[in-house]
Every structure is written in structure tokens, then in C-alpha cells.
N, C-alpha and C positions, 0 to 999 in steps of 0.2 A: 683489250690488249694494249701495254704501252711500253716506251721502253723510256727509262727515267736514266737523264747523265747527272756525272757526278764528279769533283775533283777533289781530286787526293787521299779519299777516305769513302766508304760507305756508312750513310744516314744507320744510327744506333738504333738497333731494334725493327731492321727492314725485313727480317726473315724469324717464323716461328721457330720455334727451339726444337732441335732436332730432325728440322725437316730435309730431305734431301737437297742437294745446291747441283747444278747445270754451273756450268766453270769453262773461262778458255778465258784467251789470251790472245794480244795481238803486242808484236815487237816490231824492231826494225828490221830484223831478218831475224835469218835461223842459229845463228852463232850467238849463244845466252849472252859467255861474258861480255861480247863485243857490242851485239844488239839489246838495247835497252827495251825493257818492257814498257808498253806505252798504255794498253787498257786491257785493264782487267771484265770479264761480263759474269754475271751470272743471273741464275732463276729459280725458284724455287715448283717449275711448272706451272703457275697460276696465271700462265698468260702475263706476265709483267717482266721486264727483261733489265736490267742493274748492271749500268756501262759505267767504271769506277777508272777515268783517265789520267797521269800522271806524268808533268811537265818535264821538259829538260830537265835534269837535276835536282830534279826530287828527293827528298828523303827516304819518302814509302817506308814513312812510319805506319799510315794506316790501320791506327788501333783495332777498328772495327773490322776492316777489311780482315786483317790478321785474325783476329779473334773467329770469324765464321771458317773462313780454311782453316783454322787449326783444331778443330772443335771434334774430339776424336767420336764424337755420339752422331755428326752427323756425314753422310753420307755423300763425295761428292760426285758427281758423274762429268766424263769427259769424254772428248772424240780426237782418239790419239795424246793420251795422259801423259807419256813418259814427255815430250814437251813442253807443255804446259807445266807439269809439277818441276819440271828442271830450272823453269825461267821464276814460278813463287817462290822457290826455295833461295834460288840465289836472290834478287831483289826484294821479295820481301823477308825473307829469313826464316818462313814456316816449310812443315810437310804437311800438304794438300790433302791429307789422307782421313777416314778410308778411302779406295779407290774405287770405281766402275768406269772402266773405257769400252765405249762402244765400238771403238777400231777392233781390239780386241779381240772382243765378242763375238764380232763380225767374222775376223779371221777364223774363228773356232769354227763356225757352224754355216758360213756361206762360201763351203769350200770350193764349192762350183763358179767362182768365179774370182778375179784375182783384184775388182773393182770394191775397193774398200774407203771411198771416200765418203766425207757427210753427203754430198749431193746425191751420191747413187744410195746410200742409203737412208735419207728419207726418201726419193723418189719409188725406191719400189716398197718399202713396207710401212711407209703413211702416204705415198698417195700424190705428194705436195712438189713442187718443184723448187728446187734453192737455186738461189744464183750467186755466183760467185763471183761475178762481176771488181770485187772492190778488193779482194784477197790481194792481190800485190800491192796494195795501194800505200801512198806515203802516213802512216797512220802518228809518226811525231810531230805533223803542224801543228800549228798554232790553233786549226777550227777541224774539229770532222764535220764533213759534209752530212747532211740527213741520208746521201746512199750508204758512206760508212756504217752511220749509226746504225742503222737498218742490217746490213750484211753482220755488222760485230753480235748484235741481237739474233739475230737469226741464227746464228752457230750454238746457241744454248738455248734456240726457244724448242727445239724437235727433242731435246736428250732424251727426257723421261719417255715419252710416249715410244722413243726406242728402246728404251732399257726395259718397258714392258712386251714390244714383241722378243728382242734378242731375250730374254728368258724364257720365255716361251720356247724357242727354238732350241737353246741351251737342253733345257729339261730334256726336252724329246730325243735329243744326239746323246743326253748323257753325260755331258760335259761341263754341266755347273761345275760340281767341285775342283774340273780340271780351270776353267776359267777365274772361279775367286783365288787359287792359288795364284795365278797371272798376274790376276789386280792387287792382290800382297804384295809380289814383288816388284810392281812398276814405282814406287818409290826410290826401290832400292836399284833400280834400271838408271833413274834421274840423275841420283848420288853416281855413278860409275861415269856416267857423259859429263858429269859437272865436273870430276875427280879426272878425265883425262881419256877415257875408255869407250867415247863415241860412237866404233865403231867395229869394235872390237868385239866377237863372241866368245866371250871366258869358257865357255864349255864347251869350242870347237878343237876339231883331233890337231889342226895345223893352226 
């Protein structure tokens, strides 16, 4: 296991064709236009984890980078997408798609409890303990620290091995086809929060 940094772009030809991608994001906060995306991570689950960071005032041209989120053949997985696909779209100008969020998923089928975080969900269906330790942390300096780097890796080294139990549990409730319609439309969830509509439930009576 390693986890390889990177600036401004991702090395060409770092992931097989069409493999599925573990994805997330770290900003300055939670307000897209205002907070700037600062690193990108991803995985293809091989134990190798792809920290793709980007300066003050970057371009985030990131041909490569772009080209793998855009790549409609492959598959990306996230833990809490509608985020993350709202900060790619605006900074780098792609849709992230297709989608699988594990938040998601999670809501679907562990309805017994209202604890829908990575940490509680790898701790109880792999076993492993996250620490979140570094999540508010100043992540546009100048150096990440090796605990950053660590914590930014860690949010997309658990995805797949989730996305194999939460289907498991999907099938059994019955609820796949109820959940990939979910994952269709959190693209289009990203577009409404980037467009103005945050907070807004378009399909509520009031």
C-alpha cells in the first residue's frame, strides 16, 4: 500500500481503462464558489491511493486528471457525492459521473441508525477504525503534513470494499434499482447547489 502526491495534474496512464475510481475532495470549506478545491484523491482499490494537489491559483487544467472523472465507462465511487461532484464540476469543469455514494447507500439500507459517516461505516462493516483527526485541517498550505496525506488517502482507500458490502445489503432490502436511480441523479443534485438551490427541496409541499 502507498499513497503517491502529485501536483497539478495526475501521471498519464496511472489507472487501467475502465476501472472503477474511489474519488473525494478536500476544499477550504464547504461553500464551492467561495472555497477552493485544494486536492483531489483517488483509487482504483489496489491499495495505492492518488493525492492530485492544486496551488493558490491554479488553473486545474489537469488534462489527465479531467480525462479519468470524465470517462463515462468508468465508474466513480464516493462517500457523500453530491459534494464532491459540485466542487469537480465547478473547478474542474467536468461531470464526475457515473456515480455510486456510499452515504447514499448507506441511508437506503442502515435505516436503523441515523450515523451515516465514513468512520462509522467502515468501523462497523470492515472492521477497521478511521480517524478523522485531520478533517478540519488548513489543507491550502503551502506542505501537507504526512497526517494530512494519510487522513486525504484514507477517505478513498475503504470505498470499494464498501461498495461490496452496501450491495450486498441493497439486494437483500431490494433496493438497488431504488438506489442507482439516487446515483443518476446526484449529478444533477450538484448542478441545483451550484445553480443556487442548496438547500432547497424542489419536491417539498412548502
Amino acid at each position: 500500500m502507498a499513497v503517491h502526491f502529485h501536483e497539478e495534474d495526475l501521471p498519464e496512464g496511472v489507472f487501467a481503462p475502465g476501472a472503477s475510481i474511489a474519488v473525494d475532495t478536500e476544499t477550504m470549506g464547504l461553500i464551492t464558489p467561495r472555497d477552493r478545491l485544494c486536492v483531489v484523491q483517488l483509487s482504483d482499490g489496489s491499495g495505492h491511493e492518488h493525492l492530485v494537489r492544486f496551488s493558490p491559483g491554479s488553473s486545474y487544467a489537469a488534462p489527465n486528471l479531467r480525462a479519468v472523472l470524465a470517462d463515462l465507462d468508468r465508474l466513480k465511487l464516493y462517500h457523500f457525492a453530491r459534494f464532491d461532484l459540485a466542487a469537480i464540476r465547478h473547478y474542474l469543469g467536468v461531470t464526475a459521473a457515473p456515480v455510486y455514494c456510499t452515504k447514499t447507500a448507506s441511508r437506503l439500507v442502515r435505516t436503523y441508525t441515523d450515523r451515516h459517516g465514513l468512520k462509522e461505516l467502515v468501523r462497523e462493516l470492515l472492521g477497521q477504525d478511521l480517524s478523522k483527526a485531520q478533517q478540519s485541517s488548513d489543507w491550502g498550505g503551502p506542505e501537507l503534513s504526512d497526517a494530512q496525506r494519510d487522513y486525504a488517502a484514507s477517505d478513498v482507500r475503504y470505498l470499494h470494499a464498501l461498495k461490496a458490502e452496501l450491495d450486498v445489503r441493497l439486494a437483500r432490502e431490494g433496493r438497488t434499482a431504488l438506489a442507482q436511480a439516487c446515483f443518476d441523479f446526484l449529478p444533477w443534485r450538484a448542478e441545483l447547489d451550484l445553480a443556487g438551490w442548496p438547500e432547497i427541496d424542489l419536491f417539498a409541499h412548502v
